[in-house]
N, C-alpha and C positions, 0 to 999 in steps of 0.2 A: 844265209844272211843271219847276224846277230846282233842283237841289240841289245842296250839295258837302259830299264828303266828306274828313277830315283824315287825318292821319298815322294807321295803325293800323287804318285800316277793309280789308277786304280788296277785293281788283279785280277775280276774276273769270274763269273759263276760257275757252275752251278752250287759249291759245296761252302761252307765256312770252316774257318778253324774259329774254334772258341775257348778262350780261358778264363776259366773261374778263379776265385783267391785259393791260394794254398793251403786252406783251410784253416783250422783255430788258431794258428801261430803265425800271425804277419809277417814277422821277417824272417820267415824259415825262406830257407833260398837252398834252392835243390841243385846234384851236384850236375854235372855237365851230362849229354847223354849226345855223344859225337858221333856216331857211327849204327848201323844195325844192331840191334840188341844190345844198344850200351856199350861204357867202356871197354867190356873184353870180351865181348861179341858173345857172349853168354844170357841175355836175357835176367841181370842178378843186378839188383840192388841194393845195395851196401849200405845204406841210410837209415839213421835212427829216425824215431819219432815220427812216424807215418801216421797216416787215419787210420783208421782199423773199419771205419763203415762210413757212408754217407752222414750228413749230417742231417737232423730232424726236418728243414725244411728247404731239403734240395741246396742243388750246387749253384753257387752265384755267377754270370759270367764275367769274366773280367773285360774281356776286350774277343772280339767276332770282326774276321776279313773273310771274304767269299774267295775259295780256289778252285782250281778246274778239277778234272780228272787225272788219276795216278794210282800207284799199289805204292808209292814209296810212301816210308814213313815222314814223318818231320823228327830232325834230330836238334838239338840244343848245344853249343857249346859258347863261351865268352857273353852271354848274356841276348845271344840272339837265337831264334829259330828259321831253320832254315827248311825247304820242303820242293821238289821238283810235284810239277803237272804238266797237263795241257790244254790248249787250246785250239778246237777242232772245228770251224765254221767253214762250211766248204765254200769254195774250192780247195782254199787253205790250213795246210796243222800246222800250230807251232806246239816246241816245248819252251819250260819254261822251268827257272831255278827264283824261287822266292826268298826273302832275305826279312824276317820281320823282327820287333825289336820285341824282346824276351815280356818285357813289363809291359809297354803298353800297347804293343801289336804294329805298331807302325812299320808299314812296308818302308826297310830301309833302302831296298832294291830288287830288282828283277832281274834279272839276265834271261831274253830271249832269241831264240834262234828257228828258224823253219825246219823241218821236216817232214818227208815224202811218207805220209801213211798212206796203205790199201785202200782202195778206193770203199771195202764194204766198214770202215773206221770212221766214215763220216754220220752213219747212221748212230743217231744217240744213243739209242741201246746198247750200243756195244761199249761204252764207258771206256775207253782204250787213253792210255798215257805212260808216261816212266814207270816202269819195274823196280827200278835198282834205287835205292835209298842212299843218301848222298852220304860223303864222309868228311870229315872235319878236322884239319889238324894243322897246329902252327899258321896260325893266318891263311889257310888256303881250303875252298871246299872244293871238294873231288866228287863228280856227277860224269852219270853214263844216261843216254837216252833209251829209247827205246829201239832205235835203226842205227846201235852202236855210236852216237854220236858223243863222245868223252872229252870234258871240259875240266880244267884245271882254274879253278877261278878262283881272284882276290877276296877274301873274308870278309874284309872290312867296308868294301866298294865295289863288287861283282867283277869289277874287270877279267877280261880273258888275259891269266898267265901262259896258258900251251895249252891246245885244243889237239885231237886226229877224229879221224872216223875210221870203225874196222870193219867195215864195209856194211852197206843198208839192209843184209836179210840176219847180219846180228846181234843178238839180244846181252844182256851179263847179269850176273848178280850182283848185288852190292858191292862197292869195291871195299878191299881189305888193304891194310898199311899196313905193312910188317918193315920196321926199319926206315931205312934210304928207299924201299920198295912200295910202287903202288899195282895191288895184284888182283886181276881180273878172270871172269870164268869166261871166256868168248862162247866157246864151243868150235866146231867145224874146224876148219885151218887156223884158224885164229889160236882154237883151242885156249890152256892158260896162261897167260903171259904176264909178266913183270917189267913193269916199265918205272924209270928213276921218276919218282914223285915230284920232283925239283924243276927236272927237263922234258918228261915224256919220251926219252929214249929206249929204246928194246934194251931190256938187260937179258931177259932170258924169253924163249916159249917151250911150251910140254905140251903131254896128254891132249893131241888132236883126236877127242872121242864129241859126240854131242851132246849141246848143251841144254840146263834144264835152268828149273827156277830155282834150284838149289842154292845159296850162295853158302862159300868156302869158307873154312874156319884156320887158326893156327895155331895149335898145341904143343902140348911142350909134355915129352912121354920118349922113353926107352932111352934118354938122354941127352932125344934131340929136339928142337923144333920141327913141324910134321904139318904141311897144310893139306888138310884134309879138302878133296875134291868127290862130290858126288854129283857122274856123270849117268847118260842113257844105257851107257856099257859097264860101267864100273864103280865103288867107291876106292879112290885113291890116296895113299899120303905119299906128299912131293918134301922136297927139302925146299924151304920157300926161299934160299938165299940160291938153289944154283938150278932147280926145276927137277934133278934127279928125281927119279924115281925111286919111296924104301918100298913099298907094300904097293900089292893091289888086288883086289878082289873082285874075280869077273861076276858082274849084277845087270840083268838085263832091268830096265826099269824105263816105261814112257815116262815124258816131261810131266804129264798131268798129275803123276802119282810124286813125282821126283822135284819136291816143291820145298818144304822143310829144312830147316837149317839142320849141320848136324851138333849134335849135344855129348860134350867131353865130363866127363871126374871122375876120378881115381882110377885110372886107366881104363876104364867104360867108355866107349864111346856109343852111340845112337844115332842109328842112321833112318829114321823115318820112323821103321817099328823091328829093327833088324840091332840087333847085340853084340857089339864086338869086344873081347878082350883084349888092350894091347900090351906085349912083353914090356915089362918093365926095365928089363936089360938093354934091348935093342929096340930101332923100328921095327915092329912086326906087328900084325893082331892075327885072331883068330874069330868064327862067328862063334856065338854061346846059343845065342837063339833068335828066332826061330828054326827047324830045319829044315823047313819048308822054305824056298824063291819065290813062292805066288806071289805076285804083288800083296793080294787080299788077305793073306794072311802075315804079310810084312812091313804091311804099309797103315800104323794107326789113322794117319789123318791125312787126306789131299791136299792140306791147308797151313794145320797146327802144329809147331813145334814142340816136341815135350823139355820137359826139365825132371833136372835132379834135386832131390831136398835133402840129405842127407843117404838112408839106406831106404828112398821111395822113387817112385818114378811117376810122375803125373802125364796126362796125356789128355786132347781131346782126342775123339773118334769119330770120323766121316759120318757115323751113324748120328752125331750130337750127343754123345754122353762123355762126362770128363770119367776118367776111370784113373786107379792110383797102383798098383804094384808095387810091392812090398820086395826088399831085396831084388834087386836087379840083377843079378848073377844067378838066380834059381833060373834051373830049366826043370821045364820050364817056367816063364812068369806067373806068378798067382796071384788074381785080381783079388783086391783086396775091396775097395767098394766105387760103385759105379755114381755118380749125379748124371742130370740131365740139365746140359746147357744151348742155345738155341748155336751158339759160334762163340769160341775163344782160340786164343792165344795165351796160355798161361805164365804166370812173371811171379818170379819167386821174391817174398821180402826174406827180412829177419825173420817175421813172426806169422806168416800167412803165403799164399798160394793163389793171387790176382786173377780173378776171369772177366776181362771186358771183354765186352760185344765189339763186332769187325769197327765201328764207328764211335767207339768210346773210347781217347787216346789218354793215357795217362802222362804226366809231367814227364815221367823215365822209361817210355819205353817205344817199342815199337809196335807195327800195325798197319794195317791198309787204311786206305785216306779218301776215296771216294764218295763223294755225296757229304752227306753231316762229318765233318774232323771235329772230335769234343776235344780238346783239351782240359786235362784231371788235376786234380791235385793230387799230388804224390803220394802212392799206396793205398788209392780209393779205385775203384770197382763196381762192377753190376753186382756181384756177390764176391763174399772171400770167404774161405774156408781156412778153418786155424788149422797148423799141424798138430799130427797127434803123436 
């Protein structure tokens, strides 16, 4: 069963999203942030004129709606925000895709639907809701549940365009749009598959290996485009127009560890805490570092994605310390200096290196959304550290 809800209905607790002003420039208006880690699923914000620190006496809110539970982010595009949850009162769950208005929060819509969670998902401790952080393009948002339930919904009014479900034990990563293409991690038989964004038709499936929380990326290296897939067996690059197979590297890796997006530049690729060179001639990579498979010794964070800054590597680490590596291509890495942060996700600007806390959302980026969602002004942080 689905339903939507319009402007006026209410949304629902336990959590808020809150937005404060944009800080010392009124009409600064930030660019779109559609998808997982921004426009090119990189976690890199292109925008002048950021904050560089909080301001002296705290951040103002702009506008606070209460949402349920999820790990998707809220993304931004045409002036709205948009954020999947849920709602778990037993005997019944639903999910839910929210629709709020960029200025001044008004829920422009909801789109609700039922879904059969585990019967131990009704205990509140367990915070359970959508994984997959919705994507945004041309009038239509593209949303996966958490019991594979994938919605193709109108932008502007929620309506359902084309719905399926890839059956209820599973799960995907954020979806990616490559093209005419809307491209999915299933796992299991599902595996990855490409369905036309437009229709939801089968275009293509591959790599039936199991899936993680990994969500896929699409690079462009050795001459081609390459969607990188980081499964329980492997990290793979597929051709994401026909599912071939160029590369694959057999990686045994559990889900819990195999959580992190992967991280591309200048033919580097970064797979969790794992180094890959890839040919600049052709699809191919090689590993650089480490030489070790232990998860423990390949795996920086359970959580956090690193980034590239230039000829730097940032990272947090499971232990809580953000740590920086100097040239990415030395084998091996040479930490260069450690902080201690309690949880981030780090986001690269022009001029700094953003660490919010799990519940501290910035205007441009991504993040878990459970309990308190802050809404930032752009380029503001629990701390930021300049580059050196």
């Amino acid at each position: 069963m689905t339903s939507n809800r319009r402007a006026g209905d209410e949304v629902g607790e336990p959590g808020d999203v809150r937005v404060p002003p944009l800080g010392t420039n009124p009409v600064l208006q930030a660019d779109d942030w559609p998808q997982w880690r921004g426009p090119n699923r990189d976690g890199v914000c292109g925008e002048t004129g950021l904050l560089e620190s909080f301001p002296a006496d705290g951040l103002k809110v702009r506008w606070r709606v209460p949402v349920g539970w999820g790990f998707s982010s809220p993304v931004v595009a045409q002036s709205r925000v948009y954020l999947a949850d849920s709602e778990v009162v037993k005997p019944k769950a639903k999910e839910r895709v929210h629709c709020f208005d960029e200025t001044t929060g008004k829920v422009l819509w909801t789109h609700v639907y039922d879904v059969a969670y585990e019967d131990w998902a009704f205990d509140p401790k367990q915070e359970v809701g959508p994984v997959a952080t919705p994507a945004v393009q041309n009038g239509k948002v593209y949303t996966v549940g958490r019991r594979g339930d994938l919605f193709c919904l109108d932008a502007k009014k929620g309506d359902v365009l084309w719905q399926m479900n890839m059956e209820k034990d599973y799960q995907a990563g954020s979806p990616l749009i490559e093209g005419e293409l809307l491209i999915l991690f299933f796992g299991g038989k599902a595996g990855v598959i490409a369905l036309n964004k437009d229709t939801g038709k089968e275009v293509w499936k591959a790599l039936a290996e199991t899936w993680t929380y990994s969500s896929p990326i699409v690079i462009t290296s050795g001459g081609k485009r390459q969607l990188i897939v980081w499964t329980q067996e492997s990290v793979t690059a597929l051709d994401p127009a026909s599912g071939k197979t160029y590369w694959r590297q057999p990686l045994l890796t559990s889900a819990d560890y195999a959580v992190s997006t992967p991280v591309f530049y200048n033919d580097r690729l970064l797979i969790g805490g794992m180094m890959f060179q890839l040919d600049s001639d052709k699809p191919a990579a090689k590993v650089l570092w480490p030489d070790s498979k232990a998860p423990t010794r390949r795996i920086f964070s359970h959580t956090s994605t690193a980034l590239f800054r230039g000829e730097h590597v940032f990272s947090a680490k499971s232990s809580g310390e953000l740590i920086c590596w100097r040239r990415p291509g030395d084998l091996p890495p040479r930490e260069r200096e450690s902080w201690f942060v309690p949880s981030s996700l780090p986001r690269v600007t022009r001029r700094s290196v953003a660490l919010p806390c799990w519940n501290q959302l910035s205007r441009s980026r991504g993040g878990r959304s459970p309990g308190l969602l802050q809404h930032m002004p752009i380029g503001t942080s629990l701390s930021a550290i300049a580059k050196s």
